[in-house]
C-alpha positions as CSV (number, residue, x, y, z in Angstrom):
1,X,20.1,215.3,160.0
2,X,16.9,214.1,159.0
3,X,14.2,214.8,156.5
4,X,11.9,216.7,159.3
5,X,15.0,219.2,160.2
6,X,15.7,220.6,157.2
7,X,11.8,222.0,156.8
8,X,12.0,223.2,160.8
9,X,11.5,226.6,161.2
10,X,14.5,228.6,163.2
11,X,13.2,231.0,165.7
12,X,15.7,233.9,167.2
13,X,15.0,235.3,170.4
14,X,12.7,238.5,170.8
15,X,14.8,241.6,171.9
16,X,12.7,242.3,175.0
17,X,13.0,239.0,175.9
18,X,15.5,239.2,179.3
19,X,15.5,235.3,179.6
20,X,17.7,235.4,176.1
21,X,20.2,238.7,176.4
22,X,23.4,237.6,176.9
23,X,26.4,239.9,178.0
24,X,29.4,240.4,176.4
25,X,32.8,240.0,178.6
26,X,36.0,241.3,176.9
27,X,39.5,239.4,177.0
28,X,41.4,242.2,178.8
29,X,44.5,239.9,178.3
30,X,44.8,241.0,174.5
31,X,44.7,244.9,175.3
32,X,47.3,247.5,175.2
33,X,46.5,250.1,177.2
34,X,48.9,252.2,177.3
35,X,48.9,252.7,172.9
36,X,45.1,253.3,173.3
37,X,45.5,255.8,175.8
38,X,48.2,257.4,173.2
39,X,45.6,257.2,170.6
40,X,42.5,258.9,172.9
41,X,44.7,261.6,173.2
42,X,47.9,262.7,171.5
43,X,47.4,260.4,168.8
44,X,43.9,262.3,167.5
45,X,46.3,265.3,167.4
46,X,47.9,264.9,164.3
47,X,46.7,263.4,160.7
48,X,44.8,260.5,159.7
49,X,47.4,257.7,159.5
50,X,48.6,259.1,163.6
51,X,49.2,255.4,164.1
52,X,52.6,255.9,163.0
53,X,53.2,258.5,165.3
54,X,53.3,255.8,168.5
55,X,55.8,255.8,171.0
56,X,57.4,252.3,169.9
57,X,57.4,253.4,166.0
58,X,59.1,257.1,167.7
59,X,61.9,254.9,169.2
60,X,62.3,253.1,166.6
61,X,62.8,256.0,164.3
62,X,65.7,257.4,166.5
63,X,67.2,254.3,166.5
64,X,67.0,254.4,162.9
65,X,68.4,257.6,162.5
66,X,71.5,256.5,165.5
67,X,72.6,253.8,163.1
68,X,72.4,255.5,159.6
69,X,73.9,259.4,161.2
70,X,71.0,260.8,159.9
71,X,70.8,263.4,162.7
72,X,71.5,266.0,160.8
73,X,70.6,269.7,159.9
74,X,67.6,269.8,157.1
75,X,69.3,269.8,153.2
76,X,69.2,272.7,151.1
77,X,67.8,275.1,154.1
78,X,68.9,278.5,154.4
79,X,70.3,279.7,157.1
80,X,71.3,282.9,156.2
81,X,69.6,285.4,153.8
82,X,69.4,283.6,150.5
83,X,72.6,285.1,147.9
84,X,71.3,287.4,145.0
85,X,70.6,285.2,141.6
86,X,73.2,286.0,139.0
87,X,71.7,286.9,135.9
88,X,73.1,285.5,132.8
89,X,72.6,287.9,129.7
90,X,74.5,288.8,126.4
91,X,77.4,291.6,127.5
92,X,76.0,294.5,124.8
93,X,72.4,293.6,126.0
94,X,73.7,294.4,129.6
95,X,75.4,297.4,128.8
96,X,72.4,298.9,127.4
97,X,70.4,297.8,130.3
98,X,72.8,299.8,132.7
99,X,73.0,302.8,130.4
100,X,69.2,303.5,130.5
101,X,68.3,303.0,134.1
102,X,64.0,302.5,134.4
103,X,63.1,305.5,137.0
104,X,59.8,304.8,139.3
105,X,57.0,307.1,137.8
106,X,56.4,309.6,140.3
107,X,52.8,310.9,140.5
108,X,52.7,314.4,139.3
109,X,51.7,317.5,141.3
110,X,48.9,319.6,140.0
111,X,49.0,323.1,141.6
112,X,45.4,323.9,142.6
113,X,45.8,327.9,141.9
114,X,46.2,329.8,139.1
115,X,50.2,330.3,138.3
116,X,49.3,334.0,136.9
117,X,45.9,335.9,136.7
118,X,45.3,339.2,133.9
119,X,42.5,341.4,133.7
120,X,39.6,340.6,130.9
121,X,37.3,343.5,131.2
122,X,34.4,343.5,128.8
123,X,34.4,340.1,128.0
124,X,31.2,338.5,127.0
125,X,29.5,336.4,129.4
126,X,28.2,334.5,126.8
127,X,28.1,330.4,126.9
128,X,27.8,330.7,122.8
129,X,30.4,332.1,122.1
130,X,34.0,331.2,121.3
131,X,36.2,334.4,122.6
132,X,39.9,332.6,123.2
133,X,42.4,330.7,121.3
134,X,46.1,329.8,121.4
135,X,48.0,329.2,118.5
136,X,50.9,327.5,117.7
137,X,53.4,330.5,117.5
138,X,52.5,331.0,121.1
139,X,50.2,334.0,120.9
140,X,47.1,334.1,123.0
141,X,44.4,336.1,121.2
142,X,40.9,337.0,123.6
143,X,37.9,339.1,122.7
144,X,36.9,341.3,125.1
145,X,33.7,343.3,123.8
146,X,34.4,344.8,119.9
147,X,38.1,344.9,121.0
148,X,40.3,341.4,119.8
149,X,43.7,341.8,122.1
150,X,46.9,339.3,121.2
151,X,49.5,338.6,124.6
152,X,52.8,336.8,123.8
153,X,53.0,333.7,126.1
154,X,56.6,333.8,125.2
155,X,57.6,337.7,126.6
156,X,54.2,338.5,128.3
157,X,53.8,341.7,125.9
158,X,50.3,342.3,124.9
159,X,49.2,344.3,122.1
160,X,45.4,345.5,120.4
161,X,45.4,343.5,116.9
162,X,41.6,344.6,115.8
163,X,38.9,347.2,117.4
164,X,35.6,346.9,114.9
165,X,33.0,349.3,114.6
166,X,29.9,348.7,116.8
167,X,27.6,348.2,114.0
168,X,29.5,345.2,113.2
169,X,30.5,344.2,116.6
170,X,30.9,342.8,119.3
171,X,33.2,340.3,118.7
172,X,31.8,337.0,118.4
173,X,34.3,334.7,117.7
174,X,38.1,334.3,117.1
175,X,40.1,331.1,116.3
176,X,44.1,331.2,114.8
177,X,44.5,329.2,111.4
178,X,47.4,326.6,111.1
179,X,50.1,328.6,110.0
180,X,49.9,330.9,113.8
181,X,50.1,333.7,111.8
182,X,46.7,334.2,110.7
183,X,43.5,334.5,112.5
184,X,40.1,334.7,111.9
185,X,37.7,337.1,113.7
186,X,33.8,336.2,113.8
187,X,31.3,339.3,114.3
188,X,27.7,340.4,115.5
189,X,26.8,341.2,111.8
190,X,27.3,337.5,110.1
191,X,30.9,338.7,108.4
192,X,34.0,337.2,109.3
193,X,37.9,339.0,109.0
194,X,40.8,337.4,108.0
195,X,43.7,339.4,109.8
196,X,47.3,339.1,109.7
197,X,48.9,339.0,113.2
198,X,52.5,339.4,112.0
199,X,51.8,342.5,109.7
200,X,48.9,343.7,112.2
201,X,46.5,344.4,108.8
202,X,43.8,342.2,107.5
203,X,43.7,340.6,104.5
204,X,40.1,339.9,103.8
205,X,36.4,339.9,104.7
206,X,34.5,337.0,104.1
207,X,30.3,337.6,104.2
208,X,27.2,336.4,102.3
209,X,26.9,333.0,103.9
210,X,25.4,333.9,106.8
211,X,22.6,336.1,108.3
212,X,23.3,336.3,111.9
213,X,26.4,336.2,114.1
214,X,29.1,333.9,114.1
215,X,29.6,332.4,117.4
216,X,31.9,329.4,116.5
217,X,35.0,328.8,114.0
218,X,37.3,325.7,113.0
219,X,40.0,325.6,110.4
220,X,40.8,322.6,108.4
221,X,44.2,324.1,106.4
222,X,43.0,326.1,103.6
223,X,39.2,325.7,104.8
224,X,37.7,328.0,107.6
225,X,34.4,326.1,108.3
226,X,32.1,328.7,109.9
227,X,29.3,328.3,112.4
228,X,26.1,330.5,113.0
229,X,22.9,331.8,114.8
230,X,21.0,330.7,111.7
231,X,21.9,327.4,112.4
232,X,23.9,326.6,108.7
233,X,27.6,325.5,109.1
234,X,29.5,326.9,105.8
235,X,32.9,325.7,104.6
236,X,35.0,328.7,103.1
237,X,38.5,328.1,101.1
238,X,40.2,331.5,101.8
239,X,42.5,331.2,98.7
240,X,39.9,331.7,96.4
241,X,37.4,334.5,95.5
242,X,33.9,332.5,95.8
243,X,35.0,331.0,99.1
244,X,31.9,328.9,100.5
245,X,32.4,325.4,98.5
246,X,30.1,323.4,100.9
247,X,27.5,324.3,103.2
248,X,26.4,321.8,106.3
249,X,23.0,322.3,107.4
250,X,21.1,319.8,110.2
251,X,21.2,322.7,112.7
252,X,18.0,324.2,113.1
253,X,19.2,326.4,116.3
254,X,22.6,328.6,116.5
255,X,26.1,326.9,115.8
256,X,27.9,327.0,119.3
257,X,30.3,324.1,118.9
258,X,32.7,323.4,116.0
259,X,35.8,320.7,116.1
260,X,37.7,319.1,113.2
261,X,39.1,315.7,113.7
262,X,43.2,315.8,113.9
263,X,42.8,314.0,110.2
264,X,40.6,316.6,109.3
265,X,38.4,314.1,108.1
266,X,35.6,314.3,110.2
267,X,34.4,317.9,111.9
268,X,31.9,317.8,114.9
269,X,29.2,320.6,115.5
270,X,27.3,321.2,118.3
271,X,24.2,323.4,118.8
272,X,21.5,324.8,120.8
273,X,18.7,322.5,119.9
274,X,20.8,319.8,122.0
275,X,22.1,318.2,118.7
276,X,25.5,316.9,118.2
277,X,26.5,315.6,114.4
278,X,29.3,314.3,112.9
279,X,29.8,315.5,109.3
280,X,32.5,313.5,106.8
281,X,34.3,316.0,104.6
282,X,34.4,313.0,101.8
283,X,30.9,313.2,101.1
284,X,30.9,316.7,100.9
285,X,30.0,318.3,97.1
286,X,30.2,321.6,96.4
287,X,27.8,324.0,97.2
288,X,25.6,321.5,98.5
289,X,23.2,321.0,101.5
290,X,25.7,318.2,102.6
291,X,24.1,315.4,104.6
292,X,25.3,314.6,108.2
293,X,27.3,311.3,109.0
294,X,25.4,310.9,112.5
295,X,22.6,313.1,114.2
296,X,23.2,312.4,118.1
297,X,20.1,313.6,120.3
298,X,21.8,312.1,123.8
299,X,22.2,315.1,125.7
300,X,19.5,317.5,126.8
301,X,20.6,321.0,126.6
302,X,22.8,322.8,124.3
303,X,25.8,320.9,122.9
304,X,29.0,323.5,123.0
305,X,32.6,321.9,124.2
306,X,34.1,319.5,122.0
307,X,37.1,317.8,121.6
308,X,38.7,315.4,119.6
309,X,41.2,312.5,121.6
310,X,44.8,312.7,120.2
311,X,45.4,309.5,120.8
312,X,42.6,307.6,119.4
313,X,41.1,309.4,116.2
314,X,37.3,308.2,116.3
315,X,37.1,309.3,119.9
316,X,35.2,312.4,120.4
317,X,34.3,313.9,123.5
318,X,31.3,316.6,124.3
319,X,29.7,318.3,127.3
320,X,26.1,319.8,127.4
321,X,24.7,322.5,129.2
322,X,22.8,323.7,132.3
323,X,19.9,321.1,131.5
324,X,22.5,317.7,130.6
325,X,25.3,318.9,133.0
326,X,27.0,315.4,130.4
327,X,30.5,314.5,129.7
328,X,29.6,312.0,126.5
329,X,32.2,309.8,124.5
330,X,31.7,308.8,121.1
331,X,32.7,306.3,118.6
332,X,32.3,308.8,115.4
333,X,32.8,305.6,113.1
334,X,29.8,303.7,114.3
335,X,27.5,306.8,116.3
336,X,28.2,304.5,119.3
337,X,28.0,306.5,122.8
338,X,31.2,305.1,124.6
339,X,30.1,306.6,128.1
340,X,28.2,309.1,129.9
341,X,29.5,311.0,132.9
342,X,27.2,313.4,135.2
343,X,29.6,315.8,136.0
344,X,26.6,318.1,138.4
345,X,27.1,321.5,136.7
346,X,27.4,322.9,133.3
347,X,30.2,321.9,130.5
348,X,31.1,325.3,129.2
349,X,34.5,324.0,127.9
350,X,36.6,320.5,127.0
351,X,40.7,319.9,126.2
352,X,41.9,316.5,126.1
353,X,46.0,316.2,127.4
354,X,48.9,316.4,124.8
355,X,50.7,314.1,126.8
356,X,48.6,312.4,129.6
357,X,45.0,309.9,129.3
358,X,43.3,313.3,130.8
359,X,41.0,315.6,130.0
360,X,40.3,318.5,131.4
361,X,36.3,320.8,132.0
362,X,35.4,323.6,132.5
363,X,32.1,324.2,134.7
364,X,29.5,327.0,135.2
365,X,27.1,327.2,138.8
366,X,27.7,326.1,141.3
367,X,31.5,325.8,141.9
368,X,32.6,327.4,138.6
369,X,35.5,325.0,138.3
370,X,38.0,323.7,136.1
371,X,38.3,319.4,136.9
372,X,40.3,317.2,135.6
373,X,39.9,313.3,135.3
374,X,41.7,310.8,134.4
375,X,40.8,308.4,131.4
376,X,38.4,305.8,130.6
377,X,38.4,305.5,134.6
378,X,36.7,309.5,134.5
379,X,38.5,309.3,138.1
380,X,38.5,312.9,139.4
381,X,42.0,314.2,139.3
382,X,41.9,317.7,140.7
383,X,38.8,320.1,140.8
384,X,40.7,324.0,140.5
385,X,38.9,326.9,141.9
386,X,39.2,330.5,141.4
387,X,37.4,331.7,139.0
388,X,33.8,333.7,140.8
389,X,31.6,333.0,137.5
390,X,31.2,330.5,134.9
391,X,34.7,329.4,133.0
392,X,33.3,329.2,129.4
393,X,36.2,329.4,127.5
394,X,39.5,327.2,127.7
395,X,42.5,327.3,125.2
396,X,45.9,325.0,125.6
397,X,48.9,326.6,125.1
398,X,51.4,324.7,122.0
399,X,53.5,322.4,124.2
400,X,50.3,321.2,126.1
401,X,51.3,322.1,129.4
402,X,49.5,325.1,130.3
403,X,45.8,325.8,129.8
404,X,44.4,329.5,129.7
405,X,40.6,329.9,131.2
406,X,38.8,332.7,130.9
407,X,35.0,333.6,133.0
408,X,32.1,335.9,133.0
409,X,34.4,337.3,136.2
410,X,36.5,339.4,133.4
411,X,39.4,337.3,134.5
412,X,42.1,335.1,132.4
413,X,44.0,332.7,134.3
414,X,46.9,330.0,133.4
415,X,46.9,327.0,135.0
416,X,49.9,324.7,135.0
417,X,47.3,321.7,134.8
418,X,49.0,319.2,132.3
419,X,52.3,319.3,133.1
420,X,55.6,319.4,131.2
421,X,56.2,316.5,129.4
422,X,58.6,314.0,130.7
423,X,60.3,313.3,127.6
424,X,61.0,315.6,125.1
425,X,59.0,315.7,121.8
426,X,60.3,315.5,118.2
427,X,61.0,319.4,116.9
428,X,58.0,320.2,115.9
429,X,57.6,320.6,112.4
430,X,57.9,323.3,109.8
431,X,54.6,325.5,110.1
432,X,52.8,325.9,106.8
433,X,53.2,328.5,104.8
434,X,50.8,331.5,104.8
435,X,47.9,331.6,102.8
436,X,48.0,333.3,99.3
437,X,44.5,335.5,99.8
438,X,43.0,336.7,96.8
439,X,44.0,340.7,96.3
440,X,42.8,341.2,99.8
441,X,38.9,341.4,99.0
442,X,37.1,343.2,101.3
């Protein structure tokens, strides 16, 4: 090749130029047919590499499998129902294991009636107010107008433990102290009585702490903590003469509300002027305007059910009135709300379970119900009807399983709403021994 081709151009044929196409003719020689009729259609049906899936590489798999007997059933398949697994574990572990068979939990039935309805006449349909308590001997005491009545859960006798006169009454308040013997009566006048429910006489009258009635109590061993109209929350140590040692005030409405913590460390009030607070009985000093722990201003009517978790000791729970219509839960070491639950009607009353996550309130209009809901979920349980008017008071008898409800019907019912435990409880211990009043002072 000379000089003059090396710098030729090289021109390649235009595409719409028909004198140039060319067609292409295949070698049909070199084809099999029949494997790409295999792979147009069966061979598309299984995975990517199908080309091992031809009819010649088939046959010569079977051969294969002729010449090495490897026409056989698949290994290690089951043809029958696989055989239980042995379990391999020390001989005492076992035995212990078969003496202390796991039962499913069954889920318990919650009767939605009363088990037993009494008559309440004259009671107070009054939401602040705190006219029914259990205590731990098993005595239920009510107030029913200046009259305070006692019924034995444990024979179903009743008997009259206190009419006071009607300058002094009605009955405000009532609330048994630790030992289930004694029990202390609030009245319309600002004075409190100590009674004896054993000896049916009373031991002593405590008065000048407050000017108007006493609507709530709470006893903390020794100290009956005292809760008023004129909105001051006293702390009096019935063993000795000059009983008030600390006085809470914060409250600038009446007292409705009063809860110790199970520790008695920490006592919640609640009050008309839509105010919960959390007072700490270490900061207390004696006869002192003690300053609150926490002021909490979440709810938006009057603050009067309260109750104390026993099985987490900071939680507190607390309902508000016709205006909130709350179920609130409370952290009372930081003041930190937990949750807020609309329950549509008025909190009159709350119990937390002895034995279950529950906790059980008691409403006003519409329904007038008792409901029950399962915690933290606040799952509705059971909603128990009855009751015609508001259920404002709720007490829970020793063993946890039965919780008394009385209304502005002038009924008390028992409700078999908790259950009896499944497994039985420790004896219960030794219950403390009575106060030693001071010479009965009047």
């Amino acid at each position: 090749m000379d000089s003059r081709g090396m710098n030729r151009q090289i021109s390649f044929p235009r595409r719409n130029s028909k004198e140039n196409l060319d067609r292409f003719i295949p070698n049909r020689s070199a084809m099999d047919f029949d494997y790409a009729h295999y792979m147009l259609t069966d061979g598309r049906k299984g995975k990517e590499n199908s080309a091992a899936n031809s009819p010649s590489k088939e046959a010569y798999r079977k051969k294969l499998r002729e010449v090495f007997n490897m026409n056989r059933p698949r290994i290690l398949a089951f043809k029958n129902k696989p055989p239980t697994p042995v379990q391999f574990m020390p001989p005492e572990y076992a035995t212990v294991q078969q003496s202390k068979p796991v039962k499913p939990r069954t889920r318990r039935h919650i009767p939605q009636t009363s088990e037993r309805t009494l008559d309440a006449p004259d009671i107070l349909d009054d939401y602040y107010l705190n006219l029914l308590d259990w205590g731990c001997s098993n005595v239920l005491a009510i107030a029913l107008g200046t009259t305070v009545y006692l019924w034995d859960a444990s024979s179903g006798s009743s008997s009259e433990l206190v009419t006071v006169d009607d300058d002094k009454g009605p009955v405000t308040s009532v609330n048994w102290g630790p030992d289930g013997r004694h029990i202390a009566v609030g009245l319309n006048n600002a004075e409190v009585q100590l009674w004896d429910s054993t000896a049916n006489q009373q031991v002593r009258t405590l008065r000048g702490g407050h000017r108007a009635r006493v609507g709530s109590l709470a006893w903390n061993n020794s100290i009956l903590t005292t809760g008023s109209m004129d909105g001051k929350i006293i702390n009096n140590d019935v063993r000795i003469r000059d009983h008030i040692v600390e006085t809470y005030r914060g409250h600038h409405e009446q007292v409705c509300g009063l809860k110790w913590s199970g520790s008695g460390s920490q006592l919640a009030s609640g009050g008309n002027d839509n105010l919960l607070h959390i007072w700490d009985r270490s900061m207390a000093s004696s006869n002192s305007a003690t300053q609150y722990l926490y002021r909490l201003e979440n709810h938006t009517a009057a603050v009067k059910a309260l109750a104390w978790c026993p099985f987490q000791a900071n939680l507190l729970a607390s309902g508000g009135g016709g205006g909130d219509r709350c179920i609130k839960f409370w952290n009372t070491h930081t003041g930190a709300c937990l949750n807020s639950v609309d329950t549509g009607s008025q909190v009159c009353s709350l119990l937390w379970s002895k034995n279950e996550r529950e906790l059980l309130s008691s409403h006003g209009f519409t329904q007038n119900q008792l409901t029950l809901w399962k915690y933290p979920s606040m799952a509705k349980m059971a909603e128990l009807t009855g009751h015609t008017s508001r259920v404002l008071f709720m007490a829970q008898s020793p063993d946890g399983s039965t919780v008394a409800s009385a209304a502005g019907d002038e009924t008390l019912r028992f409700w078999n709403v908790f259950g009896t435990p499944e497994v039985a409880k420790a004896a219960p211990k030794a219950a403390p021994e009575p106060f030693a009043f001071v010479n009965r002072i009047r």
